[in-house]
MDAnalysis code that builds the backbone (N, CA, C; Angstrom):
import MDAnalysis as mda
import numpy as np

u = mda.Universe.empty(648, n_residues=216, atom_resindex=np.repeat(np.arange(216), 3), trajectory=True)
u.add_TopologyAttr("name", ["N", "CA", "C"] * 216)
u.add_TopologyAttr("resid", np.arange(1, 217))
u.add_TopologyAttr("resname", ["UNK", "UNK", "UNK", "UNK", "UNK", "UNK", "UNK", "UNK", "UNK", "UNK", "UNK", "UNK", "UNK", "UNK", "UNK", "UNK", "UNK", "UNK", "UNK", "UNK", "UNK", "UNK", "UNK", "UNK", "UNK", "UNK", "UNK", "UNK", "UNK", "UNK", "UNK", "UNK", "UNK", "UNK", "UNK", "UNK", "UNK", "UNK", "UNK", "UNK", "UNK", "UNK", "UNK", "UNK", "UNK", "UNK", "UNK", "UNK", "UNK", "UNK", "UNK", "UNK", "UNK", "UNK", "UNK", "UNK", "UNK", "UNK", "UNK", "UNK", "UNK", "UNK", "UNK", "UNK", "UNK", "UNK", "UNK", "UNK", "UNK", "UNK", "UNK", "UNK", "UNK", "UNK", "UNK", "UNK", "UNK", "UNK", "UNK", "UNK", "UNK", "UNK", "UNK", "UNK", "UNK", "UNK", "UNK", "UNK", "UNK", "UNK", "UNK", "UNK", "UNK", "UNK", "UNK", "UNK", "UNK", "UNK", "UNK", "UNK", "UNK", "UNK", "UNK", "UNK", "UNK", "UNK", "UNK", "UNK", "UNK", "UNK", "UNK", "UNK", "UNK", "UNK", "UNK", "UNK", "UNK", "UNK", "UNK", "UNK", "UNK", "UNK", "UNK", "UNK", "UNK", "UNK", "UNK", "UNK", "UNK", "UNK", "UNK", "UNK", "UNK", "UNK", "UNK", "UNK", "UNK", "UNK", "UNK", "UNK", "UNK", "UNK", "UNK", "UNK", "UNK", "UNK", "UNK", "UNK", "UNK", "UNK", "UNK", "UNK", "UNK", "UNK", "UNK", "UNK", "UNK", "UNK", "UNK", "UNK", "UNK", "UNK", "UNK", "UNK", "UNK", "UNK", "UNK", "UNK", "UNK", "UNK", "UNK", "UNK", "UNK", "UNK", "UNK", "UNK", "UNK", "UNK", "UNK", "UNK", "UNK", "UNK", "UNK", "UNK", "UNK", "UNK", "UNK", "UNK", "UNK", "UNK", "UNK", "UNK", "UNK", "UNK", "UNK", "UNK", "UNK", "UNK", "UNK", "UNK", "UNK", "UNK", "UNK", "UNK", "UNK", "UNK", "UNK", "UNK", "UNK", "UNK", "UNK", "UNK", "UNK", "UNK", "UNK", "UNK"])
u.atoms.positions = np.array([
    [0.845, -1.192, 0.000],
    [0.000, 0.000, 0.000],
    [0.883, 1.245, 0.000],
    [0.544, 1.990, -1.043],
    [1.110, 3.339, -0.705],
    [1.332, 4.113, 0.082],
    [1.968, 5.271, 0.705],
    [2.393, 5.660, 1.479],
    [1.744, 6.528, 1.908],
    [1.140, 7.403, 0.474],
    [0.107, 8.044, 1.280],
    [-0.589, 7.607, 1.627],
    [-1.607, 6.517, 1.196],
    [-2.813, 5.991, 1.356],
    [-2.341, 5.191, 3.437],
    [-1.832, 4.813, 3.669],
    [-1.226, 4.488, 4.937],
    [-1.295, 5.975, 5.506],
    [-1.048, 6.930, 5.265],
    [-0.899, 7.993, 5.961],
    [-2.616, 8.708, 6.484],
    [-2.527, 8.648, 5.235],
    [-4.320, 9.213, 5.052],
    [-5.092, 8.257, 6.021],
    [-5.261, 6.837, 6.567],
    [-6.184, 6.083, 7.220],
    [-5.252, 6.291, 8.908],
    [-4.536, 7.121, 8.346],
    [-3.701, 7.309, 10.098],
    [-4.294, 8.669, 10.185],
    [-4.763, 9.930, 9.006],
    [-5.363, 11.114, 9.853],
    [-6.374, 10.865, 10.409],
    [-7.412, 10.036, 9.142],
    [-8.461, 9.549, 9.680],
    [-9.088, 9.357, 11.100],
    [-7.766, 8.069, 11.702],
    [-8.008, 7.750, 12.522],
    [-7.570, 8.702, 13.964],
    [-6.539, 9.425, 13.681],
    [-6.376, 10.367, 14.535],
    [-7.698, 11.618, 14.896],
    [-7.883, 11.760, 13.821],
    [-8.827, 13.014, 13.571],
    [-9.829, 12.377, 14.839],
    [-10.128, 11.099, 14.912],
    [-10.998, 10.588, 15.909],
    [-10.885, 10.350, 16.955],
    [-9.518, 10.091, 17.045],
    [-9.014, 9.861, 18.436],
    [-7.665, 10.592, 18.366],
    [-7.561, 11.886, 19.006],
    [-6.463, 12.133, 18.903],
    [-5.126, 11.771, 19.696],
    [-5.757, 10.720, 20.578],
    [-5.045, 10.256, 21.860],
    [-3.892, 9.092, 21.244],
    [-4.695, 8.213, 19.973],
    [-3.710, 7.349, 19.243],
    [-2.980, 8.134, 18.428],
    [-2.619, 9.424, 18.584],
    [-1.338, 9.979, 17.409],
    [0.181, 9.022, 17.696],
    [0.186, 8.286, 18.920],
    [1.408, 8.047, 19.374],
    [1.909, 6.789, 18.886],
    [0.523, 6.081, 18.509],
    [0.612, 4.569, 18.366],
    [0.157, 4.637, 16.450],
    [0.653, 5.490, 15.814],
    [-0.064, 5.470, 14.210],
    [1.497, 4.266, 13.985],
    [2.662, 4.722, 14.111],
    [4.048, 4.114, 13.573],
    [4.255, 2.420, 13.775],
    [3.352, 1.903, 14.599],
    [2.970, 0.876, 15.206],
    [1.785, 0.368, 14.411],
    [0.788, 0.788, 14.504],
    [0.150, 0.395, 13.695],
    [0.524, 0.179, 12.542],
    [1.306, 0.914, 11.436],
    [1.468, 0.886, 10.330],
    [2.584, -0.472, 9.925],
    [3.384, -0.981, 11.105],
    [4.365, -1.668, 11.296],
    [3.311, -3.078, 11.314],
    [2.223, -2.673, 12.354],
    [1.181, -4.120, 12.324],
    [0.690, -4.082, 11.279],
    [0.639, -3.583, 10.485],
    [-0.440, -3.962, 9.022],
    [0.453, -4.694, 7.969],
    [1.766, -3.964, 7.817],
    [3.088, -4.331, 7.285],
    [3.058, -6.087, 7.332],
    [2.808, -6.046, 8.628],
    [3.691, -7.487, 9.463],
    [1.866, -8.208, 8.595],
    [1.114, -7.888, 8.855],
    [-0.061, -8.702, 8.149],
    [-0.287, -8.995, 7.026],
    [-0.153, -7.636, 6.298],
    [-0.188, -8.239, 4.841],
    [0.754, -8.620, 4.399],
    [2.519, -8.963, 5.074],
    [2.727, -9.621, 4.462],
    [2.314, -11.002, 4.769],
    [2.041, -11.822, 5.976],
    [1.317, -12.681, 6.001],
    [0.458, -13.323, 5.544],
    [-0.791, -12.808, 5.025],
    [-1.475, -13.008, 3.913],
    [-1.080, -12.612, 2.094],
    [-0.283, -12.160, 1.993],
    [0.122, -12.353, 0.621],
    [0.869, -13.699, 0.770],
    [1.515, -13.811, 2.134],
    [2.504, -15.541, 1.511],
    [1.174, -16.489, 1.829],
    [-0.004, -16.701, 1.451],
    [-0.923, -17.759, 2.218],
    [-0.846, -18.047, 3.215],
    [-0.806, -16.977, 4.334],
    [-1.053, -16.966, 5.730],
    [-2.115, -16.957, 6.307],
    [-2.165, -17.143, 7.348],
    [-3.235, -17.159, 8.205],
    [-3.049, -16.247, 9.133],
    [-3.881, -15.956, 9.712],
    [-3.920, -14.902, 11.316],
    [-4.718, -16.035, 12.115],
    [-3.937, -16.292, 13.196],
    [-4.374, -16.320, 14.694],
    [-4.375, -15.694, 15.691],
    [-5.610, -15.312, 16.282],
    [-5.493, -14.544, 17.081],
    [-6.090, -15.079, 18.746],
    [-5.499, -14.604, 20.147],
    [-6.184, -14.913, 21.559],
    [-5.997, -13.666, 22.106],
    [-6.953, -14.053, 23.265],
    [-7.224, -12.572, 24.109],
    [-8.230, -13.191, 25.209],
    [-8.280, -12.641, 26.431],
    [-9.213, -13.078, 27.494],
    [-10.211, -12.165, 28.067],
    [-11.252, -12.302, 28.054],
    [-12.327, -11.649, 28.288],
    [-13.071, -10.890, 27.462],
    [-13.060, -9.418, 27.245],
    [-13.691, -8.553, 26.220],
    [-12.030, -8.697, 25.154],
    [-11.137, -8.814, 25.798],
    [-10.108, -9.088, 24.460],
    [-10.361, -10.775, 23.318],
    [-11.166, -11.659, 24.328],
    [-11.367, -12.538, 23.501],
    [-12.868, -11.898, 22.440],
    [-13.510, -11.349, 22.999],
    [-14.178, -10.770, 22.069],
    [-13.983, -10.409, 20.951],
    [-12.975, -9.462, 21.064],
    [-12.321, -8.642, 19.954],
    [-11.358, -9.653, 19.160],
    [-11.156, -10.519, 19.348],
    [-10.700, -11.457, 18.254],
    [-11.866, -11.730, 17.401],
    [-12.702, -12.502, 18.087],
    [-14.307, -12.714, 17.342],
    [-14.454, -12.100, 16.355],
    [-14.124, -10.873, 17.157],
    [-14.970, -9.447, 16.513],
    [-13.821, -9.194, 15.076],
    [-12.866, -9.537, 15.190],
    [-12.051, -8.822, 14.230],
    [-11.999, -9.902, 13.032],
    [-11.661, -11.046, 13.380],
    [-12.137, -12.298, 12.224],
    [-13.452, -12.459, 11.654],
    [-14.627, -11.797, 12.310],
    [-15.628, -11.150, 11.363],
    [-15.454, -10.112, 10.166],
    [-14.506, -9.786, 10.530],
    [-14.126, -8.512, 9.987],
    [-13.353, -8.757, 8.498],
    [-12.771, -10.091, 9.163],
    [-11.542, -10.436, 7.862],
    [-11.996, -11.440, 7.279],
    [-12.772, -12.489, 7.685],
    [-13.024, -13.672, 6.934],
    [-14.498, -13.495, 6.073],
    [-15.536, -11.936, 6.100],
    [-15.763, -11.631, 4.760],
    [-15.715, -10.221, 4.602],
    [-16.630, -9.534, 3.666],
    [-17.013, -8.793, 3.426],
    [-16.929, -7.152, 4.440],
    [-16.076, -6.262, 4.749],
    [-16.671, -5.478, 5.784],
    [-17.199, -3.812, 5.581],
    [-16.198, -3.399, 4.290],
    [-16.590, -1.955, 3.865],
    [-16.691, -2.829, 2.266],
    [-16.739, -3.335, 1.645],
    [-16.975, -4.154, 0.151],
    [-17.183, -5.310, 0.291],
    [-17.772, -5.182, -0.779],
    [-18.503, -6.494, -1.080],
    [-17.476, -8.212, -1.401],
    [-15.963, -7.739, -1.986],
    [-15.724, -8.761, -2.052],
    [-16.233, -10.170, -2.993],
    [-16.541, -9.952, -4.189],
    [-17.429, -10.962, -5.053],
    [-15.978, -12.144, -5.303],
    [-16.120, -13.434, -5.622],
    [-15.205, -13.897, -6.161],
    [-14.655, -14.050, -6.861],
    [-13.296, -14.652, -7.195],
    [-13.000, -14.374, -8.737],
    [-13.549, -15.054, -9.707],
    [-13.970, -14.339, -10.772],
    [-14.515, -14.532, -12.226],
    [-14.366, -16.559, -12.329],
    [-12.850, -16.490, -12.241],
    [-12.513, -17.896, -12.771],
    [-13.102, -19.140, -11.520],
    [-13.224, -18.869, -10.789],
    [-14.089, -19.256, -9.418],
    [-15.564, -19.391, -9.531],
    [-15.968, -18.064, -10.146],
    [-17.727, -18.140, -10.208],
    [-17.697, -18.799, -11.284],
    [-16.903, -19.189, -12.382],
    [-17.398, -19.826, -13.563],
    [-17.377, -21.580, -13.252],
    [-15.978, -21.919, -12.349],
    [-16.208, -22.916, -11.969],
    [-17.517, -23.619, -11.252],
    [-18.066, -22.897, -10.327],
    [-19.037, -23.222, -9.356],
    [-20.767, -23.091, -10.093],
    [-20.515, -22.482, -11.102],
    [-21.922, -22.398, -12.063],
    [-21.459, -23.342, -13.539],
    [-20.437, -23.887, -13.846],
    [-20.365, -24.965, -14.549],
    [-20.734, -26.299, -14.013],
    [-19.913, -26.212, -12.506],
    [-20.094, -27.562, -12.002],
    [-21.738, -27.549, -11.176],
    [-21.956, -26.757, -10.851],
    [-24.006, -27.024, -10.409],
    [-24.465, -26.063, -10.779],
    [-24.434, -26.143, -12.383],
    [-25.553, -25.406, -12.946],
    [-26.946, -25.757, -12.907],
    [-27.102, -27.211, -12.594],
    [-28.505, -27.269, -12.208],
    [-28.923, -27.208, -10.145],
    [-28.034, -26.802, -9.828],
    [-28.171, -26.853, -8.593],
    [-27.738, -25.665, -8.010],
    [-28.457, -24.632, -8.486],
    [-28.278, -22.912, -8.425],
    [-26.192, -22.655, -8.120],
    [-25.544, -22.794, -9.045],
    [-24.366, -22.246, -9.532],
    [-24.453, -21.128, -9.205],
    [-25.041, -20.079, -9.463],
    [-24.774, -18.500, -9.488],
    [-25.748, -18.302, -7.933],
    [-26.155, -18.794, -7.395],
    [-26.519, -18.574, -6.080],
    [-25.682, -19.056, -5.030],
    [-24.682, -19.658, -5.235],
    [-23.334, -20.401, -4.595],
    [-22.542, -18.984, -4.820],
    [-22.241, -18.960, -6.041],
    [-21.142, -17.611, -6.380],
    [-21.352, -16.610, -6.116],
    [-23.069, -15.836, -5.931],
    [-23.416, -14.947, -5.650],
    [-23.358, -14.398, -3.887],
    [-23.461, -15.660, -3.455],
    [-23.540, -15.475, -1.678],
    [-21.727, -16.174, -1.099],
    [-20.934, -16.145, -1.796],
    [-20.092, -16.356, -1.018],
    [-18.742, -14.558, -1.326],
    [-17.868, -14.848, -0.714],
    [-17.442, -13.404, -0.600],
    [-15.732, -13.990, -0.275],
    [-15.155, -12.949, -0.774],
    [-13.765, -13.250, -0.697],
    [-12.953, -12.989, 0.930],
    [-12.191, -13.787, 1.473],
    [-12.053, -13.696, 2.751],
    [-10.654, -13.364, 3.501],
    [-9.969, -13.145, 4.308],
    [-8.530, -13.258, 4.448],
    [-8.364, -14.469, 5.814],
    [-8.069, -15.364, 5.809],
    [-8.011, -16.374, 6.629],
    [-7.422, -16.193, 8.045],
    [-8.516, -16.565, 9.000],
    [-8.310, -15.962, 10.924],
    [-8.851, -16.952, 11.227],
    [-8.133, -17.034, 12.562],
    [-9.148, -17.830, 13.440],
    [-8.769, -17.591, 15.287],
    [-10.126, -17.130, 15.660],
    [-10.037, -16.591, 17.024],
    [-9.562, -18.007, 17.576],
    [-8.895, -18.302, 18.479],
    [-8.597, -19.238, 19.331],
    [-9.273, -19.718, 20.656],
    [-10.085, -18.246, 21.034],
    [-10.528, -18.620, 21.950],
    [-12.367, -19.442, 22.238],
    [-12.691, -20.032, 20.705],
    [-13.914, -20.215, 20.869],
    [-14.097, -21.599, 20.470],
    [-12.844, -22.312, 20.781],
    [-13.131, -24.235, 20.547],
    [-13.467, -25.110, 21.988],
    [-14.416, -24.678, 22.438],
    [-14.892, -25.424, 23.613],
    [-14.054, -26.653, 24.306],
    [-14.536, -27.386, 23.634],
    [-13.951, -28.621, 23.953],
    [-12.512, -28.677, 24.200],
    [-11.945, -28.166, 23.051],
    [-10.386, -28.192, 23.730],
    [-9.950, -27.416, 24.682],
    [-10.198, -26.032, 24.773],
    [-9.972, -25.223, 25.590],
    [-9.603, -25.917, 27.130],
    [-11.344, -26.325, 27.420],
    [-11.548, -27.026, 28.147],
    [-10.883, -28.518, 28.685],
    [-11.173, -29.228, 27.931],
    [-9.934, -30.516, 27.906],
    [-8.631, -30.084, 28.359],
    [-7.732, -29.146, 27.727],
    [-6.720, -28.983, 27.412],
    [-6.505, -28.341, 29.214],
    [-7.135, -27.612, 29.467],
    [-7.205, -26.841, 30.469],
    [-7.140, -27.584, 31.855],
    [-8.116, -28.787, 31.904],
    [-8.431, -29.824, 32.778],
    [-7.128, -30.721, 32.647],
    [-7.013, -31.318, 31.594],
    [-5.988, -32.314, 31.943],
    [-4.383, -31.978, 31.578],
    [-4.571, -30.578, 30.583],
    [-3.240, -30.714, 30.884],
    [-2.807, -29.168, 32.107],
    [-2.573, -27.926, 31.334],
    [-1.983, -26.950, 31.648],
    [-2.853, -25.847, 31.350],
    [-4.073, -24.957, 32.413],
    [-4.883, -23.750, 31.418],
    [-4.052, -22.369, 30.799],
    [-2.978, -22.540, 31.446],
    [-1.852, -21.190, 30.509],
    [-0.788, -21.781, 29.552],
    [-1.535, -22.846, 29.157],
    [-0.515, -23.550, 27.582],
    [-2.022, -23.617, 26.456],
    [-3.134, -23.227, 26.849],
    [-4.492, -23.461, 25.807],
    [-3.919, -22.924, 24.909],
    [-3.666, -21.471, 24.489],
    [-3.402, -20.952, 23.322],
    [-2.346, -21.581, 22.632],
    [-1.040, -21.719, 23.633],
    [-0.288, -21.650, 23.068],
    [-0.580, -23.668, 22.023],
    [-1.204, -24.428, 22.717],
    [-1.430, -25.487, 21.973],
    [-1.781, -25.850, 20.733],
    [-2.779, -24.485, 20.402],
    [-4.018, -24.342, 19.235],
    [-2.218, -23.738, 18.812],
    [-1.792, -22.482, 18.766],
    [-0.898, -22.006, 18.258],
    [0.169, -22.938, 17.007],
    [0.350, -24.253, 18.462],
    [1.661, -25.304, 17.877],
    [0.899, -26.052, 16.579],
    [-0.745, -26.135, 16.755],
    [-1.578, -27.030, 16.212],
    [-1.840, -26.559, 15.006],
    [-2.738, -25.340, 14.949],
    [-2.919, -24.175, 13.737],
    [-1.804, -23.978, 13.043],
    [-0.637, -23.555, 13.943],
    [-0.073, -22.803, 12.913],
    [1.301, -23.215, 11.806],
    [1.758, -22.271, 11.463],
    [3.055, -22.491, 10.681],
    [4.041, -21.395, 10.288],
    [5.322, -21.499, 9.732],
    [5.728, -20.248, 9.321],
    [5.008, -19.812, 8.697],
    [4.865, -18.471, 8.283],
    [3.920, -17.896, 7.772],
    [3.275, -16.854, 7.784],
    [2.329, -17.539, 9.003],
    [0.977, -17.108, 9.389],
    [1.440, -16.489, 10.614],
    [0.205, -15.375, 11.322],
    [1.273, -14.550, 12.236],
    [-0.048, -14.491, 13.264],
    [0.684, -13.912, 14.481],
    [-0.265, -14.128, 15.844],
    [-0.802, -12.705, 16.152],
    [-1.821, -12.540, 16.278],
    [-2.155, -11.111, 16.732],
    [-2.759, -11.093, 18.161],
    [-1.653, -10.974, 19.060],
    [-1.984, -11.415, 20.906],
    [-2.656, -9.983, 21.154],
    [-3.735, -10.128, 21.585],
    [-4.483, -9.171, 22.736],
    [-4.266, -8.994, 24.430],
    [-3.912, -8.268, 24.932],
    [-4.396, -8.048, 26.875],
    [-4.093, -6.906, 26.927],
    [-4.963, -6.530, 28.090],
    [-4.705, -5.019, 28.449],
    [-3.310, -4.819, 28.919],
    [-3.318, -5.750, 29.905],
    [-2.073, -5.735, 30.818],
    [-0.691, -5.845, 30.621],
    [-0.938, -6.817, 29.390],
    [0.188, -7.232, 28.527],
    [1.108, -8.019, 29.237],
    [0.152, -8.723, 30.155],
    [1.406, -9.882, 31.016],
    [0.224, -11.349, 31.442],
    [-0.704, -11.085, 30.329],
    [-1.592, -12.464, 30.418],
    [-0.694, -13.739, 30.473],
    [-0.511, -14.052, 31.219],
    [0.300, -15.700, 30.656],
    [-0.090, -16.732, 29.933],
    [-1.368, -16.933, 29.710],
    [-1.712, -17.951, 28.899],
    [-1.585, -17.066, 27.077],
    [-1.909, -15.972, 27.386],
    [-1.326, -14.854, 25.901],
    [0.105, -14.983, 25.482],
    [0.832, -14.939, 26.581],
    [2.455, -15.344, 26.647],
    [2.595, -16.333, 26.013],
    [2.534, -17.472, 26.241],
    [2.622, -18.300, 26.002],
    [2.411, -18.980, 24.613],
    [1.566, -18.046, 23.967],
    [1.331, -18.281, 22.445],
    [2.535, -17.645, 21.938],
    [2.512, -16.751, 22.143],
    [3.884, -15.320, 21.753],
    [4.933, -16.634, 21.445],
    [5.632, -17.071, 22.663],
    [6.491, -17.662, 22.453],
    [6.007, -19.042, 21.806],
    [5.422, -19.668, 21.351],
    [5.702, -20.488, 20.283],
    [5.487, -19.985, 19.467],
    [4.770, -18.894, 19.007],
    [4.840, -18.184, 17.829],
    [5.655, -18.395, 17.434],
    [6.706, -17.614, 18.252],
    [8.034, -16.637, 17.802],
    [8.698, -18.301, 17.407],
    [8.989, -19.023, 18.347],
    [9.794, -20.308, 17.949],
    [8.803, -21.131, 16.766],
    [8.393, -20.864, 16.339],
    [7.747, -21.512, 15.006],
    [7.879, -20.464, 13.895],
    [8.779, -19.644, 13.681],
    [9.284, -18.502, 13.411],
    [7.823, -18.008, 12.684],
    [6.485, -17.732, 13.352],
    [5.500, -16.750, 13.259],
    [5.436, -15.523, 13.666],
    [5.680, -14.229, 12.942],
    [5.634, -13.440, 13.543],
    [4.484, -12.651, 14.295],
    [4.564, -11.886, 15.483],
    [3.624, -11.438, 16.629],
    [3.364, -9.664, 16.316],
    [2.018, -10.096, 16.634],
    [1.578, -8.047, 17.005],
    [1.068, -8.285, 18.096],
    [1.193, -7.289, 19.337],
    [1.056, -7.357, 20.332],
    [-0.436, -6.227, 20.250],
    [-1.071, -6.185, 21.043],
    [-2.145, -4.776, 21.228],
    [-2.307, -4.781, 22.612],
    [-1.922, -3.805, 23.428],
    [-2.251, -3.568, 24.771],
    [-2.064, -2.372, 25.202],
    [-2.121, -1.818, 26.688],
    [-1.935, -0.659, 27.337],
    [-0.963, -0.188, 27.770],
    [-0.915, 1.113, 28.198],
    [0.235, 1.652, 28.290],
    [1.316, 1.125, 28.534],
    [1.247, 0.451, 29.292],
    [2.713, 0.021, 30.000],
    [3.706, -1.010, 29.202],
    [2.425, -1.308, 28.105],
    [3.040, -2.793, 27.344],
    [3.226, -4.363, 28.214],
    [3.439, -4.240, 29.443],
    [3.440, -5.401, 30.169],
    [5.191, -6.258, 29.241],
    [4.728, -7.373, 29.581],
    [5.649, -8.598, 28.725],
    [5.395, -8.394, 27.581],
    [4.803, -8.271, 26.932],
    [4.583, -8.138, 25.305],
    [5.000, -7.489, 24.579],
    [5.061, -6.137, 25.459],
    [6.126, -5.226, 24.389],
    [7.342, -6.109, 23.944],
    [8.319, -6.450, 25.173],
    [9.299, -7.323, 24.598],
    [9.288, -8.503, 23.940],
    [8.368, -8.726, 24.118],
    [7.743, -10.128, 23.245],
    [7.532, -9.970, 21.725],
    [6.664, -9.304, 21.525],
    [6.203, -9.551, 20.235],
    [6.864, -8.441, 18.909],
    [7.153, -9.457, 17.749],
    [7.608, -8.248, 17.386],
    [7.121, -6.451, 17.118],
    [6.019, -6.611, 16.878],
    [5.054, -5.282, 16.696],
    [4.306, -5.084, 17.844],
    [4.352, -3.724, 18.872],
    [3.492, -3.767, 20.019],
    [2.990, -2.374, 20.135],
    [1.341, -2.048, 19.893],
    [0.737, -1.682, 19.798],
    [0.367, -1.237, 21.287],
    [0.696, 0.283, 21.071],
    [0.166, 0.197, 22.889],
    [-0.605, 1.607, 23.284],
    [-1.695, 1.165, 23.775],
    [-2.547, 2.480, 23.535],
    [-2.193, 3.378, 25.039],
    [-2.300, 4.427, 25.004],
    [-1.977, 5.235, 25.848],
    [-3.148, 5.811, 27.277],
    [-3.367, 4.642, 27.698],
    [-4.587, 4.087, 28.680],
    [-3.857, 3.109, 29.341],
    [-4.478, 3.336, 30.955],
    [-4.073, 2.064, 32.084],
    [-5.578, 1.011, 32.440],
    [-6.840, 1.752, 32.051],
    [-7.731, 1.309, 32.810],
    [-7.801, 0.189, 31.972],
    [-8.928, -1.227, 32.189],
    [-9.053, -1.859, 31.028],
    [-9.647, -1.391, 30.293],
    [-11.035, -0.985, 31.032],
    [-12.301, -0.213, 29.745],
    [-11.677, 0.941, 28.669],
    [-10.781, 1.642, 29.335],
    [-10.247, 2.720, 28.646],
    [-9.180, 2.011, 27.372],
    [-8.804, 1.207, 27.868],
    [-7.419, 0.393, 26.337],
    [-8.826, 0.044, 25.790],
    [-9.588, -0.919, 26.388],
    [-10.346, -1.740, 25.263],
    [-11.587, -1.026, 24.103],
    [-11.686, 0.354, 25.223],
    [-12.096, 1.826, 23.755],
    [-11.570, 1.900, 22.702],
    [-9.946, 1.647, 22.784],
    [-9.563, 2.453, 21.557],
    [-8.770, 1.277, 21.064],
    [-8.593, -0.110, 22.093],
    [-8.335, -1.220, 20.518],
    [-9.419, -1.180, 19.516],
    [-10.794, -1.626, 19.594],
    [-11.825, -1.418, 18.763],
    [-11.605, -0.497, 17.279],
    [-11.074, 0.860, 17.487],
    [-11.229, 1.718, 16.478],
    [-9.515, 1.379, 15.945],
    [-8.675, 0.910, 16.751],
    [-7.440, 0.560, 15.715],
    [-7.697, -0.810, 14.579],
    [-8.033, -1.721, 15.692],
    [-8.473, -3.022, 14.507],
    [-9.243, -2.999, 13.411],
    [-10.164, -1.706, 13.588],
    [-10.813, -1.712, 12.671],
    [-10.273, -1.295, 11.538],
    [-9.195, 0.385, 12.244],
    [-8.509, 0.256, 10.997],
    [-7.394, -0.535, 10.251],
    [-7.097, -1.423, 11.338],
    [-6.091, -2.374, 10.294],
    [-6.955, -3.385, 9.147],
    [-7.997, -3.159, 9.627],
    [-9.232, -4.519, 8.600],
    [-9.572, -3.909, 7.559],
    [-9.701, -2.610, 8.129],
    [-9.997, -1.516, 6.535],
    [-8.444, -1.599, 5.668],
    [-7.456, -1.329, 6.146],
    [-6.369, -0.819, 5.243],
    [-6.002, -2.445, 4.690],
    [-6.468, -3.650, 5.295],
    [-6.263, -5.153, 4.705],
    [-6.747, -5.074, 4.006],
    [-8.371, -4.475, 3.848],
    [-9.268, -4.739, 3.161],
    [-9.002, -4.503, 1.421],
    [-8.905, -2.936, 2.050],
    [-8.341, -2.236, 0.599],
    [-6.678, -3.001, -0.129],
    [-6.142, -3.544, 0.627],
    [-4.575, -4.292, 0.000],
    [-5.337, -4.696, -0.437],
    [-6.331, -6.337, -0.195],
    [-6.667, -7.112, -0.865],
    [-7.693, -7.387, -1.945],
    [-8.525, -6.456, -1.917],
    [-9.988, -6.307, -2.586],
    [-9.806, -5.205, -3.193],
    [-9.020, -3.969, -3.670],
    [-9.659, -2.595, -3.597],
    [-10.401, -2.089, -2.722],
])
C-alpha cells in the first residue's frame, strides 16, 4: 500500500481519536507485518481473554468476509461453481459467497480449551491451538490489556519459535509483550475499559487498510 494511502487512514483515525497519534508508527508496522502474512498464504491467529477474547471474534468477522466491500469472487471461481451445479443454483453459490482473508479466534473451541485446560496446563491453551494451527507464515495477533496475560504469553512464544511473527495490542505500560512480540501496539490508557475503547477503532482500521490491499 502506498504511502500516502497508509498515511491518510492514520489522519483519519487520529482526527478521531487524537489520543492514538502516538501509536499510528505501530500500527502501520502491524499492518506491514499482516499483509505480508497473507500475501505468503497466511493465516492470522489470534487470543485474548475476556472482552479481548471478544475482539478477536470481533475482528475475524471482519476479515473472513465482506466489511466496507462487497468482495465478489473471482470470475474464474464463479465460472467454476456455475459450470459444475448449474442445475443446482451455480450463481446462487457464487453470488452469496465473498472473498475472505483467513483468521481464526482461538478462543472459541470449547472442547479443547476445556480438555486442554483440565488435563493438561490452562496457561498452555493458546499456546497449543498455536503449535496445532499454525506455521511459518501465518502470524499471531496477541491481545491483553495488561500485557502480562500468561496464557497470551505463552502463544507469543511459540509463535516466535515456530518462526511466526507477533503483534502485540495492549496498554500503556506494554506489560511482557512489548518485549515479546515483534510489533506492540500500545494504547496510551491504564484502565481496562479505557485500552479496550480504543483497541476497537485501531483493529478496525487495520481490517480496513487489509481490506483495501486485498480487494480494492
Amino acid at each position: 500500500m502506498e504511502k500516502m494511502v497508509l498515511e491518510n487512514h492514520m489522519q483519519q483515525l487520529v482526527t478521531r481519536y487524537p489520543d492514538l497519534d502516538i501509536c499510528t508508527h505501530d500500527i502501520i508496522a502491524a499492518f506491514q507485518l499482516c499483509a505480508e502474512a497473507f500475501h505468503s498464504d497466511g493465516k492470522m491467529l489470534l487470543c485474548g481473554n475476556g472482552g479481548s477474547a471478544s475482539d478477536c471474534d470481533h475482528i475475524v468477522g471482519e476479515l473472513m468476509k465482506g466489511f466496507l466491500s462487497k468482495r465478489p469472487v473471482p470470475s474464474s471461481f464463479r465460472n467454476s461453481l456455475v459450470q459444475e451445479w448449474d442445475e443446482l443454483n451455480g450463481d446462487y453459490l457464487a453470488d452469496r459467497l465473498q472473498q475472505a482473508l483467513p483468521a481464526i479466534s482461538l478462543t472459541n473451541h470449547s472442547a479443547l480449551v476445556t480438555a486442554f485446560g483440565n488435563d493438561v496446563e490452562p496457561e498452555m491453551i493458546f499456546a497449543q491451538q498455536v503449535y496445532g494451527y499454525g506455521k511459518k507464515g501465518d502470524i499471531l495477533l496477541a491481545l491483553s490489556t495488561s500485557g502480562n496475560s500468561t496464557n497470551v504469553i505463552r502463544a507469543v512464544q511459540i509463535a516466535r519459535a515456530m518462526g511466526m511473527p507477533t503483534v502485540g495490542l495492549t496498554g500503556k505500560q506494554g506489560g511482557r509483550l512489548k518485549d515479546l512480540c515483534d510489533v506492540t501496539i500500545t494504547v496510551p490508557w491504564e484502565q481496562t475499559p479505557d485500552i479496550q475503547e480504543r483497541h476497537l477503532p485501531i483493529y478496525h482500521t487495520l481490517c480496513i487498510m487489509l481490506e483495501r490491499e486485498f480487494f480494492g
